[in-house]
Kinemage of the C-alpha trace (Angstrom):
@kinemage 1
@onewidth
@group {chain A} dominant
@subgroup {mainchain}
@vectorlist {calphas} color= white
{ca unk a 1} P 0.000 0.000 0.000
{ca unk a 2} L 1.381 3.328 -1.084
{ca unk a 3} L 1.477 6.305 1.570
{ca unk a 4} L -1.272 8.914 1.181
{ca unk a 5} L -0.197 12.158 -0.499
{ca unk a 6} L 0.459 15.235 1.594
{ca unk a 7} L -1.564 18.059 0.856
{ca unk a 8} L -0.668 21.330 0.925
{ca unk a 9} L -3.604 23.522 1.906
{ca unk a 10} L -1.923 26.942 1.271
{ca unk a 11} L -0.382 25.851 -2.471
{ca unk a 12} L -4.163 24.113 -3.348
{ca unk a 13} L -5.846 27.381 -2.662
{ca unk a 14} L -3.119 29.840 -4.136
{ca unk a 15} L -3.644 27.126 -7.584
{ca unk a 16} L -7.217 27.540 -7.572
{ca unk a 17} L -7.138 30.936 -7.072
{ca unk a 18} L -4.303 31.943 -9.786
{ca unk a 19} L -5.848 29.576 -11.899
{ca unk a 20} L -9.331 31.046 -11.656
{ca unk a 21} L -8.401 34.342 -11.814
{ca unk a 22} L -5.637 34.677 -14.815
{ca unk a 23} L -7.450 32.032 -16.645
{ca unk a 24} L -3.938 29.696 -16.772
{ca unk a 25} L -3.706 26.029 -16.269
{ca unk a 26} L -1.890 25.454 -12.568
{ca unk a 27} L -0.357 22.176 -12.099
{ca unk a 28} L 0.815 21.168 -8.402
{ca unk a 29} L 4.370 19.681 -8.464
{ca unk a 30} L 5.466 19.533 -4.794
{ca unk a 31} L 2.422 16.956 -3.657
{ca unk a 32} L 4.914 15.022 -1.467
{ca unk a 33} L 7.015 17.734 0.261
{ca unk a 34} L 9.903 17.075 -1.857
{ca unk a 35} L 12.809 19.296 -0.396
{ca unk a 36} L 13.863 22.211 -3.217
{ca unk a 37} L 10.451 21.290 -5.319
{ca unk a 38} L 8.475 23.997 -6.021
{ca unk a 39} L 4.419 24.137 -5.425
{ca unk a 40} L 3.073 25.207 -8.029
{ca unk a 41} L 3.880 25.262 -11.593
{ca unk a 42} L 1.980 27.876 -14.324
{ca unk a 43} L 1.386 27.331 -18.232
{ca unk a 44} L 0.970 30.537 -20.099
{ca unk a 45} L 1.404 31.250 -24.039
{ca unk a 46} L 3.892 27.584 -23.670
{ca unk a 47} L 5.965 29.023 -20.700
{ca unk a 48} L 6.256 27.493 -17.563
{ca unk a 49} L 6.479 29.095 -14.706
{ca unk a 50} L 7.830 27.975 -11.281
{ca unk a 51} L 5.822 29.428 -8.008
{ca unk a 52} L 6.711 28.612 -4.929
{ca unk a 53} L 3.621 29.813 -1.909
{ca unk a 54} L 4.167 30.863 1.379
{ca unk a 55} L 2.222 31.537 4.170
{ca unk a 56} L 2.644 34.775 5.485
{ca unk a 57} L 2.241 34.903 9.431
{ca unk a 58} L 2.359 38.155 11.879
{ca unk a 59} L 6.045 38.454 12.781
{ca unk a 60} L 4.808 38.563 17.135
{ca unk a 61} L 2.760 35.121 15.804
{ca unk a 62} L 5.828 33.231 14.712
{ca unk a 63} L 7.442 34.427 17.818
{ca unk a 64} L 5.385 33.135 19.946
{ca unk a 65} L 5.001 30.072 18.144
{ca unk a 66} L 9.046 29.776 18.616
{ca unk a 67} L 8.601 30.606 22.312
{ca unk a 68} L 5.757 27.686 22.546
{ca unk a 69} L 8.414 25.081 20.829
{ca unk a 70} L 11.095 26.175 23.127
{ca unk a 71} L 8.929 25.291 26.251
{ca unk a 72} L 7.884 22.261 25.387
{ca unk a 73} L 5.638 19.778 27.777
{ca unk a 74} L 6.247 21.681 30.978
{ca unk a 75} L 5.283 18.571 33.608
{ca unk a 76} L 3.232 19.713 36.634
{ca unk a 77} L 2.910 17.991 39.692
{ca unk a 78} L -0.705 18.389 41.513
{ca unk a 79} L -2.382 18.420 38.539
{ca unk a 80} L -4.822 15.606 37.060
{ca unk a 81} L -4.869 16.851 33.477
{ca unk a 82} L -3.004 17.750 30.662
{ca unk a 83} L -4.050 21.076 29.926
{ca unk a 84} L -3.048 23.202 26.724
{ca unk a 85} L -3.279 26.849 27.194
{ca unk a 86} L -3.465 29.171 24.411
{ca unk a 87} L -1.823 32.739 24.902
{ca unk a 88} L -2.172 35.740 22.846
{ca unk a 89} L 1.320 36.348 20.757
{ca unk a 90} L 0.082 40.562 21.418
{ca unk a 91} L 0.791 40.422 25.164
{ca unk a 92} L 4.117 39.286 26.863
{ca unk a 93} L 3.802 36.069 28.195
{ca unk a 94} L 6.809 36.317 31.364
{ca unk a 95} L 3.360 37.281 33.607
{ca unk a 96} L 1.382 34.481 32.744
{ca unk a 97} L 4.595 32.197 32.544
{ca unk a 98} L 4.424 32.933 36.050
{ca unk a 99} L 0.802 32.657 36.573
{ca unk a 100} L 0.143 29.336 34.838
{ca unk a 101} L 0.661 26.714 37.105
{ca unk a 102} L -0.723 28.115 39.918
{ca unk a 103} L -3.651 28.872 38.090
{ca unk a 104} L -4.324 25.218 36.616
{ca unk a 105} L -4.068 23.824 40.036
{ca unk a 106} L -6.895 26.250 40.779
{ca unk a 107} L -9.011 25.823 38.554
{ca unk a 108} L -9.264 21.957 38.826
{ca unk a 109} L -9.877 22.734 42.296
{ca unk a 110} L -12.779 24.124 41.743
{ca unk a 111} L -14.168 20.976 39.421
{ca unk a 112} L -12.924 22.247 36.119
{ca unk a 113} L -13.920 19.457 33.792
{ca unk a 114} L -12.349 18.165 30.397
{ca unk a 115} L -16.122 18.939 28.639
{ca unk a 116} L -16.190 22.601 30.758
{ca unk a 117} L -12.706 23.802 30.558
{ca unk a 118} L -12.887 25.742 27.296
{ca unk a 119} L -15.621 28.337 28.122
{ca unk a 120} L -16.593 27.705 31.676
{ca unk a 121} L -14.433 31.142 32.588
{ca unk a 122} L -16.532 32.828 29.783
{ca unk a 123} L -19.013 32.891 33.372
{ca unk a 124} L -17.121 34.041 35.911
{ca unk a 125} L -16.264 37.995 35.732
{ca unk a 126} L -13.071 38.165 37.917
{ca unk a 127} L -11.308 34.648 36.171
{ca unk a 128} L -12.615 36.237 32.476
{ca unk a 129} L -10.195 39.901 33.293
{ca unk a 130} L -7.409 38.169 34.818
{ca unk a 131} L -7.416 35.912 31.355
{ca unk a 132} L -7.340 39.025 29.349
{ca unk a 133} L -4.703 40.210 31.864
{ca unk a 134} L -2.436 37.355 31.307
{ca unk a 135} L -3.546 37.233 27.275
{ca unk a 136} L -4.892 33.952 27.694
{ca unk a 137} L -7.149 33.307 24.804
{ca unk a 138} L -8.809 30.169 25.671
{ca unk a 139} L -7.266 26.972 27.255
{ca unk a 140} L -8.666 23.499 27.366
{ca unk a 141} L -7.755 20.378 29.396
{ca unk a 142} L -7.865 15.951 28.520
{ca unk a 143} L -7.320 13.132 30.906
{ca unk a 144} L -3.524 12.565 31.165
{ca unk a 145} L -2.169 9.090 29.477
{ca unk a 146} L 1.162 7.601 30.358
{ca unk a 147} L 3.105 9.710 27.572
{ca unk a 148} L 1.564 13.326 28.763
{ca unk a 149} L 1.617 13.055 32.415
{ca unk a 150} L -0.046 15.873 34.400
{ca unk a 151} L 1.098 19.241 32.805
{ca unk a 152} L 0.751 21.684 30.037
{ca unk a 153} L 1.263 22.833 26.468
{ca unk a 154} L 1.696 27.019 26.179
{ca unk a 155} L 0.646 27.644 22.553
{ca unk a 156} L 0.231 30.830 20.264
{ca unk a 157} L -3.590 31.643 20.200
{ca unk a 158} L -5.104 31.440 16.601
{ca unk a 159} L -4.232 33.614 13.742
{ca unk a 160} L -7.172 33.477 11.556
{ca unk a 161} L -10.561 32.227 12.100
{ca unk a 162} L -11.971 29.155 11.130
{ca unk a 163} L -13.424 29.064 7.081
{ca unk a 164} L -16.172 27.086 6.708
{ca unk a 165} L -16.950 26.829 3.235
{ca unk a 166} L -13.178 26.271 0.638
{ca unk a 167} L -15.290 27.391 -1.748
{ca unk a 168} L -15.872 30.577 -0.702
{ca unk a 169} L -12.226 31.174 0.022
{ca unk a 170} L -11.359 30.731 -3.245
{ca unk a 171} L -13.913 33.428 -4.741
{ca unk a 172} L -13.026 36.056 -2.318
{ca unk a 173} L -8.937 35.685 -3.136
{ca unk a 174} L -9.944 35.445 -7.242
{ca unk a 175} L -12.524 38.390 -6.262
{ca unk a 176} L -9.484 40.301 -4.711
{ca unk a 177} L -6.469 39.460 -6.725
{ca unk a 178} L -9.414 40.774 -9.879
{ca unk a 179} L -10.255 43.622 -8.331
{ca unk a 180} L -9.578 47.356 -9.506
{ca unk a 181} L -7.092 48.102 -6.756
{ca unk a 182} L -5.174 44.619 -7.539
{ca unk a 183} L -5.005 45.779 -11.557
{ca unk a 184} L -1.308 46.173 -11.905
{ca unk a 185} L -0.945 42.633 -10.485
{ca unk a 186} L -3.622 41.509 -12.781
{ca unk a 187} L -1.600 43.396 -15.802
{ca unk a 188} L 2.053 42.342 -14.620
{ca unk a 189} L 0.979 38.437 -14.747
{ca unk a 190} L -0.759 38.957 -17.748
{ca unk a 191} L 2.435 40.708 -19.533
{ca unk a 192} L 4.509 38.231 -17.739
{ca unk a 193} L 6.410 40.531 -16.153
{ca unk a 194} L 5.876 38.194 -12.595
């Protein structure tokens, strides 16, 4: 049996949406993650062209996304969960660095629940403005298993929001990239000047 493909969301929708919007045929060469392999690769007038896509992420979000790698699993003792804890990347994190552990000790003394943990401070008015003190954005909790003993993940909150429909995704990036104050784009790629 031959191992699934790997798909690249970003390079599938920047394909569509090229495609879609200069009219060209879009062919994805880098389905497997080949190291030095391009994405995406562009017929126009018999030239191939070579893209490669990249995500572009808030400088203070890949930060903190570093920051979350460098902690690690941080083990806790006293706790009966493993909890992951989502900060913002806008706020520093030393103060709720500090405040963390303390805090998840607290809150499973007071019955937090794996099914309650990820809004059940939505209800309480003094733990909902000390999470916006600290930045954190939402945390949740799951039984701990033999590999993730009692402790906690730190993670970067969400950049983004969640997109329902791919669809629709696609038509509003072909609807911007065609749009009057994209034009020199539009006329660039057409000219194949890019």
């Amino acid at each position: 049996m031959q191992g699934r493909q790997k798909i690249d969301a970003a390079a599938h929708l920047a394909g569509r949406c090229v495609s879609g919007t200069l009219g060209v045929e879009v062919i994805t060469n880098d389905a497997d993650g080949r190291q030095g392999a391009y994405d995406l690769a562009l017929t126009h007038e018999e030239r191939t062209i070579a893209v490669e896509v990249k995500l572009v992420v808030d400088p203070r979000h890949r930060a903190a996304g570093t920051k979350s790698n460098q902690l690690g699993y941080i083990r806790q003792s006293g706790l009966a969960y493993t909890w992951l804890v989502y900060l913002s990347p806008d706020k520093s994190w030393k103060r709720a660095l500090a405040r963390i552990p303390r805090l998840l000790s607290e809150l499973e003394e007071r019955g937090v629940l794996p099914e309650t943990a990820p809004y059940f401070w939505q209800h309480d008015f003094n733990l909902y403005i000390e999470f916006e003190r600290l930045g954190i954005d939402s945390l949740s909790c799951i039984p701990s298993t033999e590999k993730h003993p009692p402790g906690y993940y730190v993670m970067q909150a969400s950049w983004g929001g969640i997109v329902p429909e791919l669809e629709r995704v696609v038509a509003s990036a072909c609807e911007l990239v065609g749009s009057p104050s994209m034009s020199k784009l539009g006329s660039a790629a057409r000219s194949g000047d890019i």
